[in-house]
C-alpha positions in Angstrom: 111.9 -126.8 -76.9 113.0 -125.1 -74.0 116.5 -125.9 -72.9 116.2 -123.6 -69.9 113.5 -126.2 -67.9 115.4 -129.2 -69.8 118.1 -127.9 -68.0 116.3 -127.3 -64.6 115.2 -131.3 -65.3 118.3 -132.6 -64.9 119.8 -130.4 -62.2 116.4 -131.5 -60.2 117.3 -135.1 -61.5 120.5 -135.0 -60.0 119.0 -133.2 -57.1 116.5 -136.3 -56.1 119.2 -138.5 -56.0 121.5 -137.2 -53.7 121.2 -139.7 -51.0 121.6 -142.7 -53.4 124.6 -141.1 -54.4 125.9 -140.0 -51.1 125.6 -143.4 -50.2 127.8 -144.8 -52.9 130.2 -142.1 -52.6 130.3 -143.0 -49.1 131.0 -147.0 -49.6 133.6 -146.1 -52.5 135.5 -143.8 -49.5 135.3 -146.7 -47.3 136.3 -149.6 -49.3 139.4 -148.3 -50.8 141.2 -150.2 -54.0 144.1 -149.3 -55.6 145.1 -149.6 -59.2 143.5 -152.6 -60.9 142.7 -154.0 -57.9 138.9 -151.9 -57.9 136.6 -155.0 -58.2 134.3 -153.9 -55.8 134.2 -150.3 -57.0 133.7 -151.4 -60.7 130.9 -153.8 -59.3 128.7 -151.1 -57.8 129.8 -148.3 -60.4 128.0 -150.7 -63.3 125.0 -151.9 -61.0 124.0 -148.5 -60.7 124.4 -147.8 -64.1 122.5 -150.8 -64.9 119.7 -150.3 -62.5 119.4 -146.6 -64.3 118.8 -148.2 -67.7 122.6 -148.3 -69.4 123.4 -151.3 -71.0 126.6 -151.9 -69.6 130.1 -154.4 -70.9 132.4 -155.4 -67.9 136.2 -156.1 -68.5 136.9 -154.2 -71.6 140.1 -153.3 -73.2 141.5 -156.2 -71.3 141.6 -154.7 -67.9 138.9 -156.5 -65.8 137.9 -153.5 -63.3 137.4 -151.4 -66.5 133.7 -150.9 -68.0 131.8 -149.0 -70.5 127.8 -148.4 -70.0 125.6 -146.8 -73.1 122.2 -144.9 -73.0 121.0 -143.9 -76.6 122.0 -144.5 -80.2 122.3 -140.9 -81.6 125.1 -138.7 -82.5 127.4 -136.8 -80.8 128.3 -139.1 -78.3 129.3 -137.7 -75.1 131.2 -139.5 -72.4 131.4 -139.4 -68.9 135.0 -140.8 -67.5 134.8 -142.3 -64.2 138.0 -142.9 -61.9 137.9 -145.1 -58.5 141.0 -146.7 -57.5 142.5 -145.5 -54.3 146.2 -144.4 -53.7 148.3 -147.1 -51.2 147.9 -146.1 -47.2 146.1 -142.8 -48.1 142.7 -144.2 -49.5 141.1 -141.8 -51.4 143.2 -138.9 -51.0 142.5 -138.0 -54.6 138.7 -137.8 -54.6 138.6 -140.6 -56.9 135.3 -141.4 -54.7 133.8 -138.3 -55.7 134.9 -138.6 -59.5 133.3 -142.2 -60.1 130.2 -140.1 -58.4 129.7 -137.2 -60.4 130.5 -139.3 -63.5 127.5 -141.6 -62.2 125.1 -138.4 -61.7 125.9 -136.8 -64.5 125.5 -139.3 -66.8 122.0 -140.6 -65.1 120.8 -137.3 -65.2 121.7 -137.1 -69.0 119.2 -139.1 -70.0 116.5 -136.8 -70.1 118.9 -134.8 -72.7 118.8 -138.1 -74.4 115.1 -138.6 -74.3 114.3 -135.3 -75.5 116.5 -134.1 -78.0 118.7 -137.7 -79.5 122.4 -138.4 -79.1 124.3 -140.6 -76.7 125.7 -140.8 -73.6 128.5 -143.5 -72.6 130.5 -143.7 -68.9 133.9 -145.4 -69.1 134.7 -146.8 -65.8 138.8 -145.8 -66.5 140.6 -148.3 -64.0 144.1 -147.6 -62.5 144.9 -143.8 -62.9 147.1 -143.3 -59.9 150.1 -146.0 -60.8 149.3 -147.6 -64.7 147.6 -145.3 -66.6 144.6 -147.3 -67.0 142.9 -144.8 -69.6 146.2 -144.8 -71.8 146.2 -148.4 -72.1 142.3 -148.3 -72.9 143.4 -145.6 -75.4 145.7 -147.3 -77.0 143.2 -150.5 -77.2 141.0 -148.5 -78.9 138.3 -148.2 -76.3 136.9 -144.0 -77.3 137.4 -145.0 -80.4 133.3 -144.4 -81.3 132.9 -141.3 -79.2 132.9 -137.8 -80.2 134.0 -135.5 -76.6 134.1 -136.5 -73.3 133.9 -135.1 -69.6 135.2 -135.4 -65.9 135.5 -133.6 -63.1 138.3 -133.7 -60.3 138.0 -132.5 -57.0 140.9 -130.0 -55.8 141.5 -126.7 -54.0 140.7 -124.4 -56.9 138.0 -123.9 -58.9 139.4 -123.9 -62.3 138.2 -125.3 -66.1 141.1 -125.7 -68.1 143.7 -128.0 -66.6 146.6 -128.4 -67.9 148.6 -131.1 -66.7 152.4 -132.3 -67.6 153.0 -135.1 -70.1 154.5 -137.9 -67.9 156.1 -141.4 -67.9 156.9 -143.6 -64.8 160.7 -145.4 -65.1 161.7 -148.9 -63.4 164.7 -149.4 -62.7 167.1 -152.6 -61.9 170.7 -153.1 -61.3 172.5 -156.0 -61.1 175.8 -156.6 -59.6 177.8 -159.1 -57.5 177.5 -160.4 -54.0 180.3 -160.2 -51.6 181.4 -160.1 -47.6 181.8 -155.9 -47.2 184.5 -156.6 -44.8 186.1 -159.8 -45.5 186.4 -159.4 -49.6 184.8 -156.0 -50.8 187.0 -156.3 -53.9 185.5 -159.1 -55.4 181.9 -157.7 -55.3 180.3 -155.3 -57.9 177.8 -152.5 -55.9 174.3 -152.7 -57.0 173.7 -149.5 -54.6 176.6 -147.3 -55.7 175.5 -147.7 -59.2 172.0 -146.6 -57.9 173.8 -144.1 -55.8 175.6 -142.5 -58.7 172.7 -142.5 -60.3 170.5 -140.2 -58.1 173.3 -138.3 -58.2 173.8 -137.5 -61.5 169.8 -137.4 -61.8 170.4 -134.2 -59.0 172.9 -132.7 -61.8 170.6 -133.2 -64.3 167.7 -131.3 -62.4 170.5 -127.7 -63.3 170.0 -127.8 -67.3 166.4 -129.4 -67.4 163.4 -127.0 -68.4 161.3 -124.9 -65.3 158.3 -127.4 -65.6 159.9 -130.2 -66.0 160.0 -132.6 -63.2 162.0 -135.8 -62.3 161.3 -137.2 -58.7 162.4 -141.0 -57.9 162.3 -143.5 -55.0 164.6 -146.5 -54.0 162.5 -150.0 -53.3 165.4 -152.2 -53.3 168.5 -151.0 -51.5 170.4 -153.9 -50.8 169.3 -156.8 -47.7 172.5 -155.9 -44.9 174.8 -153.6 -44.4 177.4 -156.2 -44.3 176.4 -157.6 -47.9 177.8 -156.0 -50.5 174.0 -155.8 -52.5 173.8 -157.4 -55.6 170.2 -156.1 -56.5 168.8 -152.3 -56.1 165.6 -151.4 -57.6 164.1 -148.1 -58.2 160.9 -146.4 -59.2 161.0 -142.9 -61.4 158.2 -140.4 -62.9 159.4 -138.2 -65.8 157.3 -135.2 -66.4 157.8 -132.8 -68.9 155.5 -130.2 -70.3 154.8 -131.1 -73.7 155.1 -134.6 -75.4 158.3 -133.7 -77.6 160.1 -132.5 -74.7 159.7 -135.9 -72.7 160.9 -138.0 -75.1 164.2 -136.0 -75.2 164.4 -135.9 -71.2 163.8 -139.5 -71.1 166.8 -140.1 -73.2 168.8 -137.8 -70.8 167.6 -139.7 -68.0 168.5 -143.4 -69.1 171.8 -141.8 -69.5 172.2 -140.7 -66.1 171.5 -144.8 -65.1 173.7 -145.8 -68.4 176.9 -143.5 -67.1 176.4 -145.6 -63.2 176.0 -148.6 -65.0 179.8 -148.5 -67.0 181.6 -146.6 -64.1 180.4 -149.7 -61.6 180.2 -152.5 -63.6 176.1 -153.3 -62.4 174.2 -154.7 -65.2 170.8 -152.2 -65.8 167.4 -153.2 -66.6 164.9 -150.9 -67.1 161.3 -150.7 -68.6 159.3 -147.7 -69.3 155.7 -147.7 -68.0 152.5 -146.0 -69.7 152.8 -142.9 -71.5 150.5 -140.3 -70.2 150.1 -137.5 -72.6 149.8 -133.5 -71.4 146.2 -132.8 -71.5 144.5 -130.4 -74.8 141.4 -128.5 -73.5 138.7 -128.0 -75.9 137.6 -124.1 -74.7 134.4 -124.4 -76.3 133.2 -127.1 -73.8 135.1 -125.5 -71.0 133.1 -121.9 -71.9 130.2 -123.8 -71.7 131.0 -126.1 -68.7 132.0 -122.4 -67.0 128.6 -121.0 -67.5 126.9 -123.5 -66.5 128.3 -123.6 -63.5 128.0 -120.6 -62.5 124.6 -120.5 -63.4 124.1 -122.5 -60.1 125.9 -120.5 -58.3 129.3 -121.2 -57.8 132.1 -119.0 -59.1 135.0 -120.7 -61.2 137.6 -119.5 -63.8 137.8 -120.7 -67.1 142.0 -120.7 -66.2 144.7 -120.2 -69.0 147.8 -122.0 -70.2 149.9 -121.9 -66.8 150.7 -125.6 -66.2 149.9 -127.5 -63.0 152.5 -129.9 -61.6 150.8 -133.0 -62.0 149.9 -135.8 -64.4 147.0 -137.7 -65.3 145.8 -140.2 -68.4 142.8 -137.8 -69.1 145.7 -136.6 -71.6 145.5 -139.5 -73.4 142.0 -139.0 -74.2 142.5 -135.5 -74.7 144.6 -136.2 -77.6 141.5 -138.5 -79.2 138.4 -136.4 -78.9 137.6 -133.0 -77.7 137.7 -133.4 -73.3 137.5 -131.2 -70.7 138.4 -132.0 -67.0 137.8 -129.0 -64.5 138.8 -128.4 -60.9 136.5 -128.1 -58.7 137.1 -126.7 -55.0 136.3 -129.1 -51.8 139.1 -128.7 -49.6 140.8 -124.8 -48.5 143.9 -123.7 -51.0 146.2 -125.2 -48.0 145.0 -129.0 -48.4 146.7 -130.4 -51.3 145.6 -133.7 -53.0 147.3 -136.7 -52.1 147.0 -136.2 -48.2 145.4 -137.3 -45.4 143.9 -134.1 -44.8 142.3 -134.3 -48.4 141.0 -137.7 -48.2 138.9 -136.6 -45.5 137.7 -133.7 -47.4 136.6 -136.1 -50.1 134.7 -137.6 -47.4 133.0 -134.6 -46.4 129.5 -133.2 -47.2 131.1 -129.9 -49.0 133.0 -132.3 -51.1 129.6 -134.5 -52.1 128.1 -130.8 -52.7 130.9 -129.4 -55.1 131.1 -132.8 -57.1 127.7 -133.3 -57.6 127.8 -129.3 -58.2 129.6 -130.4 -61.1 127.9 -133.5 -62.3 124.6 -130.5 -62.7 127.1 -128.5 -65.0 128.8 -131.6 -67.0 124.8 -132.9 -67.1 123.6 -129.4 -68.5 126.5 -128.8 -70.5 125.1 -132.1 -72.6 121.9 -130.2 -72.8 123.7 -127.1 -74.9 125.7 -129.8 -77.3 122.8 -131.9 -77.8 120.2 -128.9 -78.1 122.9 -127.3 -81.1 124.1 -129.1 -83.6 126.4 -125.7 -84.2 128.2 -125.9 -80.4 128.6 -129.5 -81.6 130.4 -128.6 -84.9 132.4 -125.9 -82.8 133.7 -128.4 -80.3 134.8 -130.5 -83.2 136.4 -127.6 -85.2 138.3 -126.2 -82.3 139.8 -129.6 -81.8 140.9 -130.4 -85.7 142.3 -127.1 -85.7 144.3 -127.6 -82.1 145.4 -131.1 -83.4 
């Protein structure tokens, strides 16, 4: 067997479809959805995969833009995640266009791995990773249950392997107080804004004695309906990050005390409810080594990158914490045009973009090649993760 031209096979497979997968790349970046909204997306994401021979179940895990597609029987089985909602206003200022692609073209390539030397590839189409964590509630439904590693790659600034990414939960937040006339009877109303006043305040005091990489950022969506009405409702949205899983669930408890404190010193009533957990991500080096030298094989220069956290969060962690996964960084956009822009969204549009993605799907498509060629890289993979876990 040679896994050199196996490897050639599927880089040219990847190769041959370029405008096919240009094209859907293209209509993802135009028709943006955002979080569990991504009918459309999921829609053309599984007729591809079912027009490239995947068998392929819609609606899984209870989430009805979420999907799963199979090619092959055999052990190990690798999967390919695939992300394609949009964020609100900025469209697809995360690349998600670009992730759904590579996913696509790395797992259609992977076939000929399949063919040739056994083993199984899946794609999960992994709804909702910008507001809900979509893959943390597939996670905990028990969707990667049956699979042994898994792969994506994001687009980004840097060209980078290991990714590390904070642990993070999103916060809702409600008080409830009493209406009254701010100038005819103040005295008889209870201030749903001060209480959310106070407690961005005491949030800002917080911030002094938190740890460097921890993050708590927060938005007001209710703030009261006129300035002459003393409001009776405010609402808030929150995003607790912290670096490592322990850590969060003590900041968490240090948070709700911040609203807690607001709550007794105004008399509002607080609601809150914690949204999906997304867990820091655990790199398996073995796959990034692999994923590394493959990639540079064609070419492009990336890092393998160490332990130095990013600022971010996404539900890859949660997968992380199941099965071996790797999710590099791949470079389409200059240092100076960070995700979540308008600058980047066109980036993720651009033909440099399509080039370093699909760059990446040849890598993630020939680092499937050296795990199903070895059943030793295989054991490695799963040794390195039993002994990180």
């Amino acid at each position: 067997m040679d896994i050199d031209k196996l490897k050639e096979a599927v880089t040219g497979e990847i190769d041959s479809r370029r405008e096919k997968l240009a094209a859907l790349s293209r209509k993802l970046h135009d028709n943006p959805e955002i979080a569990f909204e991504e009918k459309q997306a999921a829609e053309w994401l599984t007729e591809y995969l079912e027009q490239n021979g995947f068998s392929v179940e819609k609606g899984i895990s209870g989430l009805p833009t979420a999907f799963k597609g199979k090619y092959g029987g055999g052990k190990p089985v690798i999967a390919f995640l695939a992300e394609y909602d949009a964020l609100p206003k900025l469209g697809h200022a995360c690349g998600h266009n670009l992730i759904a692609t590579a996913s696509m073209a790395a797992a259609a390539a992977s076939q000929k791995a399949v063919d040739e030397l056994g083993g199984c590839i899946m794609v999960f189409g992994t709804p909702g990773e910008e507001l809900y964590g979509g893959k943390a509630v597939m996670a905990e439904r028990g969707a990667f249950t049956d699979i042994d590693m898994a792969m994506i790659a994001h687009p980004g600034g840097g060209n980078t392997v290991v990714m590390n990414t904070l642990a993070c939960e999103t916060l809702q937040i409600e008080f409830i107080g009493k209406a009254a006339h701010a100038a005819a009877e103040p005295e008889t109303g209870i201030s749903a804004l001060e209480a959310m006043i106070q407690s961005f305040n005491a949030i800002n005091s917080l911030r002094q004695h938190i740890r460097d990489r921890a993050r708590i950022n927060g938005i007001i969506t209710d703030g009261g309906e006129a300035a002459n009405i003393i409001p009776a409702h405010t609402a808030a949205t929150f995003i607790v990050r912290a670096e490592y899983d322990a850590y969060l669930d003590e900041l968490k408890k240090k948070v709700i005390n911040c609203f807690s404190g607001a709550s007794r010193a105004t008399g509002a009533k607080l609601k809150y409810k914690w949204g999906e957990h997304y867990a820091a991500m655990f790199n398996n080096l073995t796959m990034a080594r692999l994923f590394k030298q493959n990639m540079q094989s064609l070419g492009r220069g990336i890092r393998l990158g160490d332990n130095t956290m990013m600022t971010f969060s996404t539900d890859v962690g949660n997968v992380s914490q199941l099965v071996p996964t790797i999710q590099p960084l791949v470079a389409i956009a200059p240092h100076d045009i960070q995700i979540h822009t308008p600058q980047f969204a066109e980036a993720a549009a651009s033909e440099d973009g399509l080039s370093g993605m699909l760059d990446a799907a040849k890598a993630m498509a020939m680092t499937v090649v050296d795990i199903l060629a070895d059943p030793e890289t295989a054991e490695k993979i799963r040794e390195e993760f039993r002994k990180g876990k």
